[in-house]
C-alpha positions as CSV (number, residue, x, y, z in Angstrom):
1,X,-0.5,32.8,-4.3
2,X,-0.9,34.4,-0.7
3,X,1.8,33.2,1.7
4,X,-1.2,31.7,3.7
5,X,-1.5,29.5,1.2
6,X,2.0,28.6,0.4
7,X,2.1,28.0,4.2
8,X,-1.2,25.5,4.1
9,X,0.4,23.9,0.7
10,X,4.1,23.3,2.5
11,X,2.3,21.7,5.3
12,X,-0.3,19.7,3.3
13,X,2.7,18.3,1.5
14,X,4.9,17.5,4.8
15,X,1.8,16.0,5.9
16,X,1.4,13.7,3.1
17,X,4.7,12.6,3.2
18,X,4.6,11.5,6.7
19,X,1.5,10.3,6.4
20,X,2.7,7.7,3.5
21,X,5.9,6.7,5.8
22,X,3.2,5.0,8.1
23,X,1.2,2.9,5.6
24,X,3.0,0.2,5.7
25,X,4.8,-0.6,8.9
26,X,2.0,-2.3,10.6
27,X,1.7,-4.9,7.8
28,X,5.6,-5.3,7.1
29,X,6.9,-5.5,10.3
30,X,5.3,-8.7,11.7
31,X,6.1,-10.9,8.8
32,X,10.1,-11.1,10.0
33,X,9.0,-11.8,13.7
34,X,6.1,-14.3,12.6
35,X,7.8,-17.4,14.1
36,X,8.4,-15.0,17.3
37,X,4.6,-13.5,17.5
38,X,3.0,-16.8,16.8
39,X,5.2,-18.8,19.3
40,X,4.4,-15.6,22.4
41,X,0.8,-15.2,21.1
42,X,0.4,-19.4,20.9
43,X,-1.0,-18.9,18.0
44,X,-2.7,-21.8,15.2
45,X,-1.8,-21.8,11.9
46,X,-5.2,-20.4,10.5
47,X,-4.9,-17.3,13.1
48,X,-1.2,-17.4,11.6
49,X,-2.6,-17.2,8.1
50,X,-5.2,-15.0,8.9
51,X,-2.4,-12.3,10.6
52,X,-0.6,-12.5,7.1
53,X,-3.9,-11.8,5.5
54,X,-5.4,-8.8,7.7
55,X,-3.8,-6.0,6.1
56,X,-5.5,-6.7,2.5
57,X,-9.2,-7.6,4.7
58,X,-8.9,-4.3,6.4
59,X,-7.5,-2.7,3.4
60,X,-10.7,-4.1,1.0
61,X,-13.5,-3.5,3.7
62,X,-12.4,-0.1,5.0
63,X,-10.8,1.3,1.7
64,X,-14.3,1.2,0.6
65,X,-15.8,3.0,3.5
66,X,-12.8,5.8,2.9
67,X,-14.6,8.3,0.3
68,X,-18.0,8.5,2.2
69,X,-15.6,9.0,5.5
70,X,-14.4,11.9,3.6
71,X,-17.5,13.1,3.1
72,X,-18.6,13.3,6.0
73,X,-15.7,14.4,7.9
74,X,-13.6,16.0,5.6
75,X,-10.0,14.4,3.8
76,X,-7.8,16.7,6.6
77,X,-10.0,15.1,9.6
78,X,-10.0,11.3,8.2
79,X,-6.1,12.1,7.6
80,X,-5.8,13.2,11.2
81,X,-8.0,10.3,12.5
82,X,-6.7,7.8,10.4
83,X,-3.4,8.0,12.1
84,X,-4.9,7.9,15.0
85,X,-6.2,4.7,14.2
86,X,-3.0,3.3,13.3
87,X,-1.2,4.8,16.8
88,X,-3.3,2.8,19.2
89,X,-4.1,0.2,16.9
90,X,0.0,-0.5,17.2
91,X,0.7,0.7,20.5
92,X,-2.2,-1.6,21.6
93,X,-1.0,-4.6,20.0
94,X,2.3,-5.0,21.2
95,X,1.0,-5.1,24.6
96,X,-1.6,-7.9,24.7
97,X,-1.5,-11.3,25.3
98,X,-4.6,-13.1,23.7
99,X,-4.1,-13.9,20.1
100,X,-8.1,-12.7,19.0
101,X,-6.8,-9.4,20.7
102,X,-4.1,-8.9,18.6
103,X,-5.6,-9.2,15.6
104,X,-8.3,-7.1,16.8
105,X,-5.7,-4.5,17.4
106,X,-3.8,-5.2,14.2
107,X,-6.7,-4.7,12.3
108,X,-7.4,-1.5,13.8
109,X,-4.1,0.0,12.9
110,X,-4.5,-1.4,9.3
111,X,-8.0,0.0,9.3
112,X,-6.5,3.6,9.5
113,X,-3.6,2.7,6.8
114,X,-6.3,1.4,4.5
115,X,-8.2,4.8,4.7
116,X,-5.2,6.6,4.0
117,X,-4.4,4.7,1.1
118,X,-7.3,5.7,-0.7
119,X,-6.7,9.8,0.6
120,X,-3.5,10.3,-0.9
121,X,-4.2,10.2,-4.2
122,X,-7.3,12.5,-3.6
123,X,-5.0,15.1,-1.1
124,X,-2.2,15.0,-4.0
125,X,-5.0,16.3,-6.8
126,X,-6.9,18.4,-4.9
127,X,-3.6,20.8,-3.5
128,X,-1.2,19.8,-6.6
129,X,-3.4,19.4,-9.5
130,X,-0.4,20.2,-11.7
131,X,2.1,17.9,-9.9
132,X,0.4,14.9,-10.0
133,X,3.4,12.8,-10.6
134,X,6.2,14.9,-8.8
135,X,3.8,14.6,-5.1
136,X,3.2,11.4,-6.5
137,X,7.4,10.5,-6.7
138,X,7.1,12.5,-3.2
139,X,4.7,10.0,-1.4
140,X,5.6,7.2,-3.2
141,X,9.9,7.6,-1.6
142,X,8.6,8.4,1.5
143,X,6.4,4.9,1.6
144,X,9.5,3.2,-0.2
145,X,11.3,4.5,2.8
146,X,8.6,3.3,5.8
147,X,8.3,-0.1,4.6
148,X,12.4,-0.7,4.3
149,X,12.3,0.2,7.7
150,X,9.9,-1.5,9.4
151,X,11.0,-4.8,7.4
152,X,15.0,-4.1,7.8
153,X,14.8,-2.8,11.6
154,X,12.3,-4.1,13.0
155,X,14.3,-7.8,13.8
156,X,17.4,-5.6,15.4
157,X,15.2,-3.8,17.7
158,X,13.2,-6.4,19.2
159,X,17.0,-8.2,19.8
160,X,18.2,-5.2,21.6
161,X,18.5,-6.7,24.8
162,X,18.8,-10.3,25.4
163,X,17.2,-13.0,23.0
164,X,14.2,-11.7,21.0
165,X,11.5,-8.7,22.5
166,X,8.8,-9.0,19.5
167,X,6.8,-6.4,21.5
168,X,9.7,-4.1,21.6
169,X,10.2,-4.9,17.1
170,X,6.6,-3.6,17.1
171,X,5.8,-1.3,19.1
172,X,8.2,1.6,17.9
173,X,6.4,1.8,14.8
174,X,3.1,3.6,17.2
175,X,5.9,6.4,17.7
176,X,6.8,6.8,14.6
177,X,2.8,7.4,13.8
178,X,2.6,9.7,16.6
179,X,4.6,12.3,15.0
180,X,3.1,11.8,11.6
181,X,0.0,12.8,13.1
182,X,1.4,16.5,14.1
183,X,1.1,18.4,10.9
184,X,-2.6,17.1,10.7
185,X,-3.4,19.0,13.6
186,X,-2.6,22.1,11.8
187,X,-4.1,21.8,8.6
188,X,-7.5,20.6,10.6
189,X,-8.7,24.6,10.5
190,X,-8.9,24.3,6.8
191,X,-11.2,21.2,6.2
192,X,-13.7,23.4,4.7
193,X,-11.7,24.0,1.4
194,X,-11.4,20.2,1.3
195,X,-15.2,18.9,1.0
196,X,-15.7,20.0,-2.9
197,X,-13.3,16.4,-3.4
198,X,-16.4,14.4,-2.2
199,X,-17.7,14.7,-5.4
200,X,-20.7,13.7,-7.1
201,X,-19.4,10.1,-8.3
202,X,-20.0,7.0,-6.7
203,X,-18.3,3.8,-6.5
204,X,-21.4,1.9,-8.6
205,X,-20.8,4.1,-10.9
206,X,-16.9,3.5,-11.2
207,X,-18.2,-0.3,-11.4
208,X,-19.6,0.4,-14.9
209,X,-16.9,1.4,-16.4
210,X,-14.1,-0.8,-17.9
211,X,-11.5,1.8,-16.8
212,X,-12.5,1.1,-13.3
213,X,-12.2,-2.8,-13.4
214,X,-8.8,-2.7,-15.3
215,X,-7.5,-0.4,-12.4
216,X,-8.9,-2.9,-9.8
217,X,-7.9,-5.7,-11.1
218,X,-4.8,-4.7,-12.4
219,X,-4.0,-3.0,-8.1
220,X,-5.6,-6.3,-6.8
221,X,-3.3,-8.2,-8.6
222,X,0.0,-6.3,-7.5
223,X,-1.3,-6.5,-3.9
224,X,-1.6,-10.0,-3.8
225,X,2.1,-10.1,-4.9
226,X,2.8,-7.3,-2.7
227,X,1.7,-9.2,0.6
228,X,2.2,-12.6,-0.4
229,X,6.0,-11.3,-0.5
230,X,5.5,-9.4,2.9
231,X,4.1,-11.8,4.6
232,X,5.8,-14.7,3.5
233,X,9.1,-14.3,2.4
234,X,11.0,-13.7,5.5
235,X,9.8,-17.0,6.2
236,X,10.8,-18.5,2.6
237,X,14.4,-17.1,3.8
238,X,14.3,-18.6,6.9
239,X,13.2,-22.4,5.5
240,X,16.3,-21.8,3.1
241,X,19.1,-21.6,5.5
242,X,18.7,-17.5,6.2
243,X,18.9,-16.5,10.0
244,X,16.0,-14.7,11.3
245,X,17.9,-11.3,11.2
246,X,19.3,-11.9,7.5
247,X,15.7,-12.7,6.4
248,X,14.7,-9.4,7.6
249,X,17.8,-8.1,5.3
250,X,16.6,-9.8,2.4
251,X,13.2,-8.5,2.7
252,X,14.6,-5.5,3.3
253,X,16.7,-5.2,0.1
254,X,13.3,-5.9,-1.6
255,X,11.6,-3.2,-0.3
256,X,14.4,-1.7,-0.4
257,X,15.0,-1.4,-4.1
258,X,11.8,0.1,-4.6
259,X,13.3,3.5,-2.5
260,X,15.4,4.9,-5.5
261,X,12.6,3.7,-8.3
262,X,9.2,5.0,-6.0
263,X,11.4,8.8,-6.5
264,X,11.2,7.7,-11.0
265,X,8.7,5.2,-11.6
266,X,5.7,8.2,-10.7
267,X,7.8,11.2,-12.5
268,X,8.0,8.5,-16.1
269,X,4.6,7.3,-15.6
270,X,3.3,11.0,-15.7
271,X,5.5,11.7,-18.7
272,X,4.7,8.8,-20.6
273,X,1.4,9.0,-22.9
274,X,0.9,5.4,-23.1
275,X,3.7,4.0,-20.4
276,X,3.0,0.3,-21.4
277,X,6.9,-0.4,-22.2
278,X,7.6,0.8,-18.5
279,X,4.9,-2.1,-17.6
280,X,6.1,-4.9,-19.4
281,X,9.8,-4.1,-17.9
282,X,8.5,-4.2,-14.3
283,X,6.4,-7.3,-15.1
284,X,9.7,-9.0,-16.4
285,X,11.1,-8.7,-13.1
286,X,8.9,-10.9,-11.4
287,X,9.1,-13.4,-13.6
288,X,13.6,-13.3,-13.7
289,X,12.9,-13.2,-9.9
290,X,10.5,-15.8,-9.0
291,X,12.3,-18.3,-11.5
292,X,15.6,-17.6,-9.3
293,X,13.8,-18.2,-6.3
294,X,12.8,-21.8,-7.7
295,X,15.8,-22.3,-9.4
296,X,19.0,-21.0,-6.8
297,X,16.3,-20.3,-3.7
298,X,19.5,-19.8,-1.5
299,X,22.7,-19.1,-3.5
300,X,21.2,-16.0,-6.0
301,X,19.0,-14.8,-3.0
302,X,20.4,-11.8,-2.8
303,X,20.0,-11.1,-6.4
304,X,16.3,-13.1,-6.4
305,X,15.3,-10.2,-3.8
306,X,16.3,-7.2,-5.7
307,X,14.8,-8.2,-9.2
308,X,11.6,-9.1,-7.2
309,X,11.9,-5.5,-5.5
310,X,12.4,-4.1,-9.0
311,X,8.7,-6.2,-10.2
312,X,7.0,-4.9,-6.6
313,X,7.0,-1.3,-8.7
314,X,3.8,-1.6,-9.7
315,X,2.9,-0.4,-6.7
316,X,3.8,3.0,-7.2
317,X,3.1,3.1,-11.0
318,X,-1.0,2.3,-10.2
319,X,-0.5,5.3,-7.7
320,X,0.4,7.5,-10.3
321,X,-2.4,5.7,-13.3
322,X,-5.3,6.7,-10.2
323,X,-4.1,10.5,-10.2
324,X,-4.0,10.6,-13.7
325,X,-7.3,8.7,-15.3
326,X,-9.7,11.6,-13.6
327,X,-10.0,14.8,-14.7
328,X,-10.9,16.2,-11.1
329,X,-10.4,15.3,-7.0
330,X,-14.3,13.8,-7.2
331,X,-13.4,11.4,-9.8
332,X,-9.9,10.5,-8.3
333,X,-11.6,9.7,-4.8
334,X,-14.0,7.8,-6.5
335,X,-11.6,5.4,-8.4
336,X,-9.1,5.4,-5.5
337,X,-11.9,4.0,-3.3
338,X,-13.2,1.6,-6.0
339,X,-9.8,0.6,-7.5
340,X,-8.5,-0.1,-3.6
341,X,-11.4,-1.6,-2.2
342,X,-11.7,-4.0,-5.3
343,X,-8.6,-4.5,-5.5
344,X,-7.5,-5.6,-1.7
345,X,-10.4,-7.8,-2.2
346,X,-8.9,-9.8,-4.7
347,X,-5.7,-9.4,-2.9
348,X,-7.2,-11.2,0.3
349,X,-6.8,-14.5,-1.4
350,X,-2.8,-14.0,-1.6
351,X,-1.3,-14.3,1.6
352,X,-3.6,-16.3,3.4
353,X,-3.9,-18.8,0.0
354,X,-0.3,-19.3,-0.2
355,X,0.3,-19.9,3.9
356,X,-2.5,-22.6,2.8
357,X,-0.9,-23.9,0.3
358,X,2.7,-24.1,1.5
359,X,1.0,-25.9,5.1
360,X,-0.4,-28.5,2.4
361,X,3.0,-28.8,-0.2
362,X,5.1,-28.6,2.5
363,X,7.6,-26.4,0.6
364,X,7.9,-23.3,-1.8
365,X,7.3,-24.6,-5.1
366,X,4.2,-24.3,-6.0
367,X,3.4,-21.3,-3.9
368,X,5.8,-19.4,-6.2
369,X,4.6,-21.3,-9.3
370,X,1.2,-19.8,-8.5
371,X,2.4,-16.3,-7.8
372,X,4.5,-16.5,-11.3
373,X,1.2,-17.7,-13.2
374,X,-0.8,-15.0,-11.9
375,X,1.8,-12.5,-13.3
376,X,0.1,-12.7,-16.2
377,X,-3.8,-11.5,-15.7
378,X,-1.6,-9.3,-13.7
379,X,-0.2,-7.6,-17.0
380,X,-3.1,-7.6,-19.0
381,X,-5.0,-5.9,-16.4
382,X,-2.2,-3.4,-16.5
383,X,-2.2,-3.0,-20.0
384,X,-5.5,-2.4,-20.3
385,X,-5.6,0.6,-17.3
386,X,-2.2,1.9,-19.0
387,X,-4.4,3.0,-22.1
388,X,-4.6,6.9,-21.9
389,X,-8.2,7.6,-21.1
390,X,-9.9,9.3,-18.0
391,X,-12.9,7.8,-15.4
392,X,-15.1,11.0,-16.2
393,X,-15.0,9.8,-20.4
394,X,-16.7,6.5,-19.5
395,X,-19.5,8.6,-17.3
396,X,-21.5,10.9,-19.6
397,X,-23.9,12.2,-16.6
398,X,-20.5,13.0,-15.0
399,X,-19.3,15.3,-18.0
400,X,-21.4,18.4,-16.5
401,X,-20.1,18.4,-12.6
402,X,-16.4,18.0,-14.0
403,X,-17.0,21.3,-16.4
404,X,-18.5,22.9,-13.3
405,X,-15.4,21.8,-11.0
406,X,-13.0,22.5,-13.6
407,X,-14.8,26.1,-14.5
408,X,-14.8,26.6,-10.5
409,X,-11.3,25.8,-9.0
410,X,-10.2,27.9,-12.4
């Protein structure tokens, strides 16, 4: 390996890691200053509902958009611009004043983390083919590690000063971007070795294959746990006695959790031929959790959040499945864009159906009763995607360009 190489592969991989710090703050950091942005914004409950829900709309509408941008611009370029995105997106949003604006703006910095979300796994087999789960464990800490903050510190910030500066809690997040965005302007003179990934496979075809509907369903499913829980729970806290501050805690400990376990969950799921035992463990811990929740809501809280943190590890477990069920970078940007796009479709229904339904109960019962009853498609779906097979198998016209880009990068 020429040290020009080692030199583009070091920085390809600080890049990712930076990049996957970002994906998440602009979601996770408004759910623990809701009661703060919708009071200053003046906001309704639907726009309400509808700010809890934007991160899964942007995430289904532009993750399928993601492998054509690639295409046409190159993964490196769509990196660099993506971040972009999610800089003035942020930065813009905690300046405004008009509630339509905002989500405007917050939909713009979501569009770019939903574009990155599909990339990763695509960057990770195209410049580590052979460390699929270790970048994976990489990517997967250094999200772990974003979220936590923007959902622990985001609260303390804006109550720096005197009573509570929401604009303050997020806008720092744009900064943190910012720098993310510095190795990409390095590694933007060697797009051209990055266009083979756009491959020959397209998402209809990843629609006629079971493979690729077990994956979406299976992602959609976690996702709508994922943001129901981000978007929502701060506010559970808060209903059950928590102050605004030790609701951000809370959350914090869930996401949290998932900082040690995004470093093993990828590394066993790689290992593992069939890792449907490590499946059923996580999907046990949603159901311990959420029965807490309805059982000691305030008492076993803290306890409640880490078992539910624990569960939330399906998040980086799908990561790993969509780097390992396709033999090539074409295949794995084709069921990353499918399997996201899908999936944050179904996902769309979660936080905005349980701010709905707890308006209308009045109370966290039966929004948690759903979200416990859903575990289970949840775990079939999961099942079924666990099953060691690869996207290429279920495509026989595909069988010939993955010979040729196997033959080629060999």
């Amino acid at each position: 390996m020429s040290s020009e190489h080692r030199w583009q592969r070091a920085l390809v991989l600080v890049g990712i890691v930076a990049l996957a710090f970002n994906l998440r703050p602009a979601a996770v950091s408004v759910g623990p200053l809701l009661d703060e942005i919708s009071a200053g914004l003046h906001m309704n409950g639907v726009e309400t509902s509808l700010l809890t829900a934007l991160p899964v709309v942007s995430f289904a509408s532009i993750g399928a958009l993601a492998p054509r941008l690639a295409a046409l611009m190159g993964l490196h370029r769509l990196a660099f611009g993506s971040l972009l995105c999610v800089v003035a997106g942020l930065a813009g949003r905690s300046q405004v004043h008009d509630p339509l604006v905002f989500l405007v703006l917050s939909f713009v910095s979501l569009a770019g983390m939903a574009a990155a979300n599909v990339l990763l796994p695509s960057l990770v087999k195209l410049h580590f083919p052979d460390r699929v789960g270790a970048v994976t464990a990489l990517y997967s800490t250094s999200l772990a590690f974003g979220l936590t903050a923007a959902s622990t510190l985001s609260v303390p910030i804006a109550q720096r000063g005197s009573g509570t500066d929401w604009r303050a809690g997020l806008f720092v997040w744009a900064l943190t971007a910012l720098v993310a965005a510095v190795p990409w302007i390095g590694l933007l003179r060697g797009e051209h070795r990055t266009h083979a990934q756009a491959g020959p496979i397209r998402g209809a075809q990843v629609a006629r294959t079971r493979l690729g509907w077990a994956m979406a369903v299976f992602f959609g499913l976690q996702s709508l746990q994922a943001y129901s829980i981000f978007g929502w729970f701060a506010e559970l806290y808060r209903d059950n006695g928590f102050s605004a501050h030790t609701a951000g805690l809370l959350l914090g400990v869930i996401t949290g959790i998932t900082i040690p376990l995004s470093w093993v969950i990828p590394q066993l799921t790689a290992r593992l031929h069939h890792p449907s035992g490590l499946l059923t463990a996580l999907m046990a811990c949603y159901l311990v959790g959420y029965v807490g929740l309805l059982v000691a809501p305030h008492s076993g809280a803290w306890v409640w959040a880490a078992i539910v943190g624990t569960g939330s590890c399906t998040f980086p477990f799908v990561l790993t499945l969509i780097g390992l069920r396709a033999h090539t970078p074409a295949g794995t940007a084709a069921l990353s864009g499918f399997t996201q796009s899908v999936g944050y479709l179904i996902a769309i229904v979660g936080p905005f159906g349980v701010g709905l339904i707890h308006d209308a109960t009045g109370g966290w019962t039966v929004p948690l009763l759903v979200l416990l009853a859903l575990c289970v498609p949840q775990y079939a779906a999961g099942l079924a995607a666990s099953r060691p097979r690869r996207l290429e198998d279920e495509l026989p016209g595909a069988r010939a360009a993955v010979e040729h880009e196997l033959n080629g990068s060999a």
